[in-house]
C-alpha positions as CSV (number, residue, x, y, z in Angstrom):
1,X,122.7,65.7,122.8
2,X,123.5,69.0,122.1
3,X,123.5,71.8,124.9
4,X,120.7,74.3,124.8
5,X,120.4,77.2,123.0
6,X,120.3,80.6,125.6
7,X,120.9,83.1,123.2
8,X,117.4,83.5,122.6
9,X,115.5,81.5,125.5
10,X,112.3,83.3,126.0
11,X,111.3,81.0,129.1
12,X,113.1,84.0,131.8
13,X,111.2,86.3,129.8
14,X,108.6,87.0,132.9
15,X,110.9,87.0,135.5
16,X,113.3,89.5,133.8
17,X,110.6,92.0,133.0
18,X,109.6,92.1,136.8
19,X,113.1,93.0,137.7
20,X,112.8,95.8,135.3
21,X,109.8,97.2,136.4
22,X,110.8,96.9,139.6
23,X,114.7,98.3,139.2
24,X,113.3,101.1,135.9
25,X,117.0,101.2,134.0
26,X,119.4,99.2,132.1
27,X,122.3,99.7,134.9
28,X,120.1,98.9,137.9
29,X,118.9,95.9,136.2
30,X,122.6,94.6,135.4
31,X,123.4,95.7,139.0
32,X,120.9,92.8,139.9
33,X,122.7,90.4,137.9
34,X,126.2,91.2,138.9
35,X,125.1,91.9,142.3
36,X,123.7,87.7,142.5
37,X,127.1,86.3,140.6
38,X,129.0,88.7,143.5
39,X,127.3,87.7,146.5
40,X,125.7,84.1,145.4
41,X,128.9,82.4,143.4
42,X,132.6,82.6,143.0
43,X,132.3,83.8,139.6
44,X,134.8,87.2,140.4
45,X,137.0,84.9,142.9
46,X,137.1,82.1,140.1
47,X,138.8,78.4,141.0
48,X,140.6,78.3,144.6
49,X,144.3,79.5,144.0
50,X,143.4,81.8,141.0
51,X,144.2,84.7,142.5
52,X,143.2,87.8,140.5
53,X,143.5,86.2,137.3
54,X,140.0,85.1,138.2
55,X,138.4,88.7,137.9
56,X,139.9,88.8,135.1
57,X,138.8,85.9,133.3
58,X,135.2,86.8,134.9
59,X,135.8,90.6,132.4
60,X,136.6,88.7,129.6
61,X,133.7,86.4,129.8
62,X,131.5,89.2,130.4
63,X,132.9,91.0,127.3
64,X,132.9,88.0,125.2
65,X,129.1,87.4,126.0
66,X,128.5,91.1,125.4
67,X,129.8,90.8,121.9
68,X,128.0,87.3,121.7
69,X,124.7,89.6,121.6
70,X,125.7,92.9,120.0
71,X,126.6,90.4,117.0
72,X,123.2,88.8,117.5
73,X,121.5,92.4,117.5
74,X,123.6,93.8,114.3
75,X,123.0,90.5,112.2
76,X,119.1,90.6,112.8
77,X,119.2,94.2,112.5
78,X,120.8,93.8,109.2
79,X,118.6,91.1,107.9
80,X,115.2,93.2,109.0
81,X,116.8,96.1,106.7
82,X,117.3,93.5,103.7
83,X,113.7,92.1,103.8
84,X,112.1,95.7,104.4
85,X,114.8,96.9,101.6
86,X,113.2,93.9,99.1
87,X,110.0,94.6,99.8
88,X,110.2,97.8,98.9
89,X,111.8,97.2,95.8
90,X,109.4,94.6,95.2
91,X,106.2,97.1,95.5
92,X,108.4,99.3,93.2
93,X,108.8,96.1,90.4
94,X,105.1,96.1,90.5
95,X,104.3,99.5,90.2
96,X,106.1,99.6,86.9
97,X,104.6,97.2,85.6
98,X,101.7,98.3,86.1
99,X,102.6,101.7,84.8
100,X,104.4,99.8,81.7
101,X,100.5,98.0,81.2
102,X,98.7,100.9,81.4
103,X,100.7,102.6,78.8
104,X,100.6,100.2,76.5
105,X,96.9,99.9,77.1
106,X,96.3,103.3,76.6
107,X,98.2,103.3,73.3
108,X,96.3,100.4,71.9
109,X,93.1,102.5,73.4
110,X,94.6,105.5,71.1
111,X,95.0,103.4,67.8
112,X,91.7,102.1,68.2
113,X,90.6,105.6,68.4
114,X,92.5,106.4,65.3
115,X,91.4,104.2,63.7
116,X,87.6,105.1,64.3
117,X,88.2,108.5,63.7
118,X,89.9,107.9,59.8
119,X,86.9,105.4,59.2
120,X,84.4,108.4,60.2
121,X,86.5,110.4,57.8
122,X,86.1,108.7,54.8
123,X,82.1,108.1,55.4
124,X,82.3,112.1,55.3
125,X,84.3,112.5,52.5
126,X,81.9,109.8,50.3
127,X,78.6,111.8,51.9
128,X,79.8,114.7,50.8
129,X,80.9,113.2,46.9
130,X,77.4,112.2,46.7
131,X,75.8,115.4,47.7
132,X,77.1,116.7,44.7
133,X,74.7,117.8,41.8
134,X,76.0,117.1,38.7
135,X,74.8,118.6,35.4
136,X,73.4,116.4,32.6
137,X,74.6,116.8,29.2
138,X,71.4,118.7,28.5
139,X,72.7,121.1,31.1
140,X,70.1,120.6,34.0
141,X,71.1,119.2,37.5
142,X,71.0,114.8,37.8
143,X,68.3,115.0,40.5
144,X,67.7,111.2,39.5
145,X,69.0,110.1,42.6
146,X,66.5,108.3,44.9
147,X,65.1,108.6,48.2
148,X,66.9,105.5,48.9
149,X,69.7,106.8,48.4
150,X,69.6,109.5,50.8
151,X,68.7,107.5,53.1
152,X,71.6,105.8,52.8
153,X,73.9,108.2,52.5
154,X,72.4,109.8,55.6
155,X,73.0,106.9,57.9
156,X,76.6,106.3,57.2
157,X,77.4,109.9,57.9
158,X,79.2,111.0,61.0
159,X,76.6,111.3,64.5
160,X,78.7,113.8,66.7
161,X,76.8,112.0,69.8
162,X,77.8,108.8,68.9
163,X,81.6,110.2,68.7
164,X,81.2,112.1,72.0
165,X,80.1,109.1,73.6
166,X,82.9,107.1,72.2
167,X,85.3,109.4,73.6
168,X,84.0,109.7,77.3
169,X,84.6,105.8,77.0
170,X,87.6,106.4,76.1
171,X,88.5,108.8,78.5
172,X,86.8,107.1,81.1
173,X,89.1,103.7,80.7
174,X,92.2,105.5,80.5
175,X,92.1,108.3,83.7
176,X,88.6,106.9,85.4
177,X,87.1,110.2,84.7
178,X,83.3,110.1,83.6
179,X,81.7,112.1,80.3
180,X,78.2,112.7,80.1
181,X,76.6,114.0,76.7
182,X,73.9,116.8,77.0
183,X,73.6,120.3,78.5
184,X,71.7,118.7,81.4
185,X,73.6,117.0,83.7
186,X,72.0,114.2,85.7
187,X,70.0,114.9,89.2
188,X,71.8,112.1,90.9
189,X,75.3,113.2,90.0
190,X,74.7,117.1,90.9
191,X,73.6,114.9,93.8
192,X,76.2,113.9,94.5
193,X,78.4,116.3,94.1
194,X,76.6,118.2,96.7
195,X,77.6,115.3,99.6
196,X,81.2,115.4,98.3
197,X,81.6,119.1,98.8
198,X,79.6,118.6,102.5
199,X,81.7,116.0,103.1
200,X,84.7,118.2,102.0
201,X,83.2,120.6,104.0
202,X,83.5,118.5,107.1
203,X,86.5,117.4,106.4
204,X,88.1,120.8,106.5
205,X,86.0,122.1,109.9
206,X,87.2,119.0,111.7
207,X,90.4,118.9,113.6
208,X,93.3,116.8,113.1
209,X,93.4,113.4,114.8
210,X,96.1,113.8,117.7
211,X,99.6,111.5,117.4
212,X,97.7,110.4,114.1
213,X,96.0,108.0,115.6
214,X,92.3,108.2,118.5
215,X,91.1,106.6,121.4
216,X,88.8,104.1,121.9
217,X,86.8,105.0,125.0
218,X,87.2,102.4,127.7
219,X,90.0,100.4,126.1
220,X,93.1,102.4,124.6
221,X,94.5,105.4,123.2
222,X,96.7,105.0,119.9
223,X,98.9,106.9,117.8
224,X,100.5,105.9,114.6
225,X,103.2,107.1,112.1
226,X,104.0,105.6,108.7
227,X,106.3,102.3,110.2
228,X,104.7,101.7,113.5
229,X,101.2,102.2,115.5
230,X,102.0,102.9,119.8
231,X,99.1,101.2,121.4
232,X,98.4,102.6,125.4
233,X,96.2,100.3,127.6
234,X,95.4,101.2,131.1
235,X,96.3,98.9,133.7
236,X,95.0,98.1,137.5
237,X,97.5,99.4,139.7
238,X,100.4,97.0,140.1
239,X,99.9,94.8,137.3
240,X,103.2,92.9,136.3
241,X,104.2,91.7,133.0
242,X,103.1,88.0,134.2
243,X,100.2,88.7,134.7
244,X,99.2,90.0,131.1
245,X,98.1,87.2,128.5
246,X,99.4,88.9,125.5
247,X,99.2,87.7,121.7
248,X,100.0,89.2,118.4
249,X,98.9,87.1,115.1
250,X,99.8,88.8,112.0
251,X,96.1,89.9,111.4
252,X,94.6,89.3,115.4
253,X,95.4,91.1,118.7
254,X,94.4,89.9,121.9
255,X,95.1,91.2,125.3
256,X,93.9,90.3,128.8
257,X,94.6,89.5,132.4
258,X,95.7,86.0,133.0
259,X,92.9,83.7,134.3
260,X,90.3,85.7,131.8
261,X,89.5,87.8,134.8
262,X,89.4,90.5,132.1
263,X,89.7,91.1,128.4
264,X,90.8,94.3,127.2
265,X,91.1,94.0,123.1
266,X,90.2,91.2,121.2
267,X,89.6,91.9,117.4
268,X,91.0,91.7,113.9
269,X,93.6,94.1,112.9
270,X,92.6,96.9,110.1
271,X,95.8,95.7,108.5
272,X,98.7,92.8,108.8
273,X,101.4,93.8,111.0
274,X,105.1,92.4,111.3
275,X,105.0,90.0,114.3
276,X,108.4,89.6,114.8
277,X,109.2,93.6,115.1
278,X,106.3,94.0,117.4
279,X,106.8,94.2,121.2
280,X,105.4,95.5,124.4
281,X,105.8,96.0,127.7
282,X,104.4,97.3,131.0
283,X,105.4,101.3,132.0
284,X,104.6,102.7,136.1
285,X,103.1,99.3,137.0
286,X,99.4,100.7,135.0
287,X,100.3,100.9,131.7
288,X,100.7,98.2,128.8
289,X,102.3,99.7,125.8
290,X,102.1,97.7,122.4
291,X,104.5,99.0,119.5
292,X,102.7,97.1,116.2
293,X,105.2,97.0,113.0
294,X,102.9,97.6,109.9
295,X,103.9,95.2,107.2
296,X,102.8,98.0,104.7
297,X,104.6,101.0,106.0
298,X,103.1,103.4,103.1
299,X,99.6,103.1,104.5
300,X,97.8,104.9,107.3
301,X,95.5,103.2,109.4
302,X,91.7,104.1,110.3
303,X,91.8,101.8,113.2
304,X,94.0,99.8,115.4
305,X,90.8,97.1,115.2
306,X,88.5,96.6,112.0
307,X,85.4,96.9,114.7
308,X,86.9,100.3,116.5
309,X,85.9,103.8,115.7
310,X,87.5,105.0,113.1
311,X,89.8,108.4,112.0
312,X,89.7,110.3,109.0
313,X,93.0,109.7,107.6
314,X,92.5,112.6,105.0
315,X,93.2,114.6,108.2
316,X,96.8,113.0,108.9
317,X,99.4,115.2,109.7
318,X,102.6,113.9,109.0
319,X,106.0,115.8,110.7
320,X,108.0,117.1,108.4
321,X,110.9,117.5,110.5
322,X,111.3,113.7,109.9
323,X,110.9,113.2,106.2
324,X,114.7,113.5,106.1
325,X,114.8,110.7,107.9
326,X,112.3,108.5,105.1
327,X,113.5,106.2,102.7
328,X,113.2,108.1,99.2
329,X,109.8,105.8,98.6
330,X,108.1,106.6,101.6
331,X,109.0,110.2,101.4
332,X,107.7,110.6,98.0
333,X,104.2,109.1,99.3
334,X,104.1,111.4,102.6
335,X,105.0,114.4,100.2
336,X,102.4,113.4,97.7
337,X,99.5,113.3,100.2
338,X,100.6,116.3,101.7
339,X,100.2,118.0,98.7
340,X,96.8,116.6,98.2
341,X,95.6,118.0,101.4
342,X,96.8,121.5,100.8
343,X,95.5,121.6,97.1
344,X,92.2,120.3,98.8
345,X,92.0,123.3,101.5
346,X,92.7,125.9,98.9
347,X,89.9,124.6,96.7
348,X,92.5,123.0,93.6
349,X,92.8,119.5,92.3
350,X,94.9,116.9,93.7
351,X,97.9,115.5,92.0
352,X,95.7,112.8,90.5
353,X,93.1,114.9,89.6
354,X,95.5,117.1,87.6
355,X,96.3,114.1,85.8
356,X,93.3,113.0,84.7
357,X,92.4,116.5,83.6
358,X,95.7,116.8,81.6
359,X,94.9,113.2,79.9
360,X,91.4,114.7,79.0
361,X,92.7,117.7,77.5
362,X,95.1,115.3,75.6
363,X,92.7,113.7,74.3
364,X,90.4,116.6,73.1
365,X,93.6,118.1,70.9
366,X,94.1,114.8,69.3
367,X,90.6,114.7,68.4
368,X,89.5,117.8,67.2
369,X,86.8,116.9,65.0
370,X,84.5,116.0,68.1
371,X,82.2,118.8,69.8
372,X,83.2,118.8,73.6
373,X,81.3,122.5,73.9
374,X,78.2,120.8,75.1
375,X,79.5,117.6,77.4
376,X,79.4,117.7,80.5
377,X,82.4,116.3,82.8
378,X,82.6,115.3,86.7
C-alpha cells in the first residue's frame, strides 16, 4: 500500500487556519510549529548519541521539505500561466476567424451589390435607346410605338427607392447600422433615441461604482478588477474558519454558518469563475473575504450574483497605473473601453461607432449612382 500523499492533504485545513487567525503572521505561525517539534519531540536532539549532527540533519530536513513545496508552488504556478496563456490565444484564434468570415462575407455582400448595380445599368442604358425618336424615311418622327411599350419600358427602369432600400440592407448586414428611406423618420425610433440620450444622460450624472464593484445591503460589499472579484462578508464576532460552510461551484456560491444557523449568499454567479484559483479566508475574527478568479478575465461583472443589484459597468474605472502590468490582450480591451467612455462624455462616437460610419461612407463612394440626400440613418 502506498504511503499517503501530505503534500496537498486538505484534512488540517481547519485547524491550521485557527492557528493563523489566532497567531496573524507567517513567522508566528511557523513559531507554533517549531515551537511543538522543540518542546513535544526529539526532532532537534535527533537519535540518542547523535550529538549535534542531529540539529543538523533536523535543518536539512527542514530545507528539503521547504524546497519540496516552493517546487510544488512554481510548477502549478507555471501550469496556471500555460492554461490562462492558451486560453487567451484560443479567444484570439477565434476572433480571427471571425474577422476572416466577416470579410469574406462582406466581399461576397459587395459582388452581389456589383452585380445589381451593372444589371440596373444596362435596364438604363436600353430605357434610354428606346426613348429615342427616330425619323421615318418621309422625315417625320416613328411615334408608332405603343402604349405597351412604355409601359414596359417604364417598369424595367431604375426605382431609386428600390436601390436605397437595397443598400440600407446592405449596410445594415455588414456594420448593424439601420437605413430608413423618406424625409420622415419614424415616431418610435425618434423615440427612442430620446431614452438613449436620457439614459446617456444618466449615465454621465451618476457616479462611478467604488473598487468597481457595490454592495449588497445586508450581505456583502464587492470590488472587482479585470482577473479577480474581492468579496467582503461580515462576520459575528469571533467566528473561526470551522465554523463557515463555504462552497464555490464554477457557476454557484454558497456561504453560511455551519449547522444552517445562518445563510449569508446563496445564488448563481453572473459569470463562471476558476474554482481552483479561488480562495478565502477569515480577517479580525468578523470578516470572510472571498477572492473569485473569473474564467473570462476581459469581462466586467454587473453582479457578484445573477439575482443581486446590479452596477453600471459603462461607469467602470479602470487604474491606469496598472495597464503596464496587462497582458498586451487585456490592455488593448481596457484601453478600448476607456476610449469609449471619454468619446461618450465629450458627445463623439465610440470606436465602433466610427467604424460603422466609415463602412457606410464606403459604401456610398462605391455606389454613387444611389441618392443618399434624403435617407435617413440611426
Amino acid at each position: 500500500m502506498a504511503p499517503p500523499d501530505f503534500t496537498n492533504d486538505a484534512r488540517f485545513d481547519g485547524l491550521y487556519l485557527n492557528v493563523a487567525n489566532q497567531t496573524r503572521g507567517i513567522e508566528p505561525l511557523l513559531d507554533t510549529v517549531f515551537s511543538f517539534l522543540r518542546r513535544k519531540s526529539d526532532f532537534f536532539a535527533g537519535p540518542p548519541g547523535s550529538g549535534d549532527a542531529g540539529t543538523d540533519e533536523a535543518i536539512s530536513t527542514v530545507n528539503r521539505v521547504l524546497r519540496k513545496h516552493a517546487d510544488i508552488y512554481l510548477m502549478e504556478k507555471n501550469r496556471k500561466e500555460a492554461e490562462r496563456m492558451a486560453r487567451i490565444e484560443k479567444a484570439r484564434e477565434e476572433e480571427e476567424k471571425e474577422v476572416e468570415a466577416t470579410r469574406k462575407r462582406r466581399e461576397e455582400e459587395k459582388e452581389e451589390e456589383v452585380g445589381r448595380g451593372a444589371v440596373g445599368a444596362g435596364d438604363m442604358t436600353m430605357e434610354a435607346k428606346d426613348d429615342v425618336m427616330e425619323l421615318d424615311p418621309d422625315g417625320a418622327f416613328d411615334i408608332s410605338r405603343s402604349d405597351e411599350d412604355h409601359k414596359l419600358s417604364a417598369s424595367t427602369s431604375v426605382d431609386p427607392g428600390h436601390m436605397i432600400d437595397e443598400a440600407a440592407a446592405a449596410v445594415a448586414s455588414s456594420s448593424s447600422t439601420e437605413v430608413s428611406g423618406g424625409a420622415v423618420g419614424d415616431d418610435r425610433a425618434d423615440g427612442n433615441d430620446d431614452n438613449d440620450d436620457d439614459d446617456d444622460k444618466r449615465d454621465d450624472d451618476e457616479p462611478p461604482p467604488v473598487g468597481n464593484g457595490g454592495t449588497v445591503d445586508g450581505k456583502y460589499v464587492w470590488t472587482q478588477t479585470l482577473q479577480e472579484l474581492s468579496v467582503s462578508v461580515p462576520l459575528p464576532e469571533g467566528t473561526r474558519g470551522k465554523d463557515l460552510n463555504v462552497v464555490m461551484n464554477k457557476n454557484h456560491l454558497r456561504v453560511g454558518l455551519k449547522g444552517g444557523t445562518k445563510t449569508m449568499i446563496d445564488g448563481d454567479l453572473s459569470h463562471a469563475i476558476i474554482v481552483d484559483d479561488s480562495f478565502w479566508t477569515v480577517e479580525d475574527g468578523n470578516r470572510l473575504v472571498l477572492t473569485l478568479q473569473k474564467s473570462n478575465q476581459m469581462e466586467w461583472w454587473e453582479s457578484v450574483c445573477v439575482d443581486d443589484p446590479k452596477i453600471n459597468i459603462r461607469k467602470v474605472e479602470p487604474e491606469n497605473s496598472k495597464l503596464s502590468d496587462l497582458d498586451g490582450e487585456t490592455r488593448q480591451t481596457v484601453e478600448k473601453m476607456m476610449y469609449d467612455q471619454r468619446q461618450k462624455a465629450l458627445g463623439l462616437p465610440t470606436a465602433d461607432e466610427a467604424k460603422k460610419f466609415e463602412i457606410l461612407e464606403k459604401f456610398k463612394k462605391s455606389h454613387p449612382e444611389i441618392d443618399f440626400s434624403q435617407a435617413k440613418f440611426t
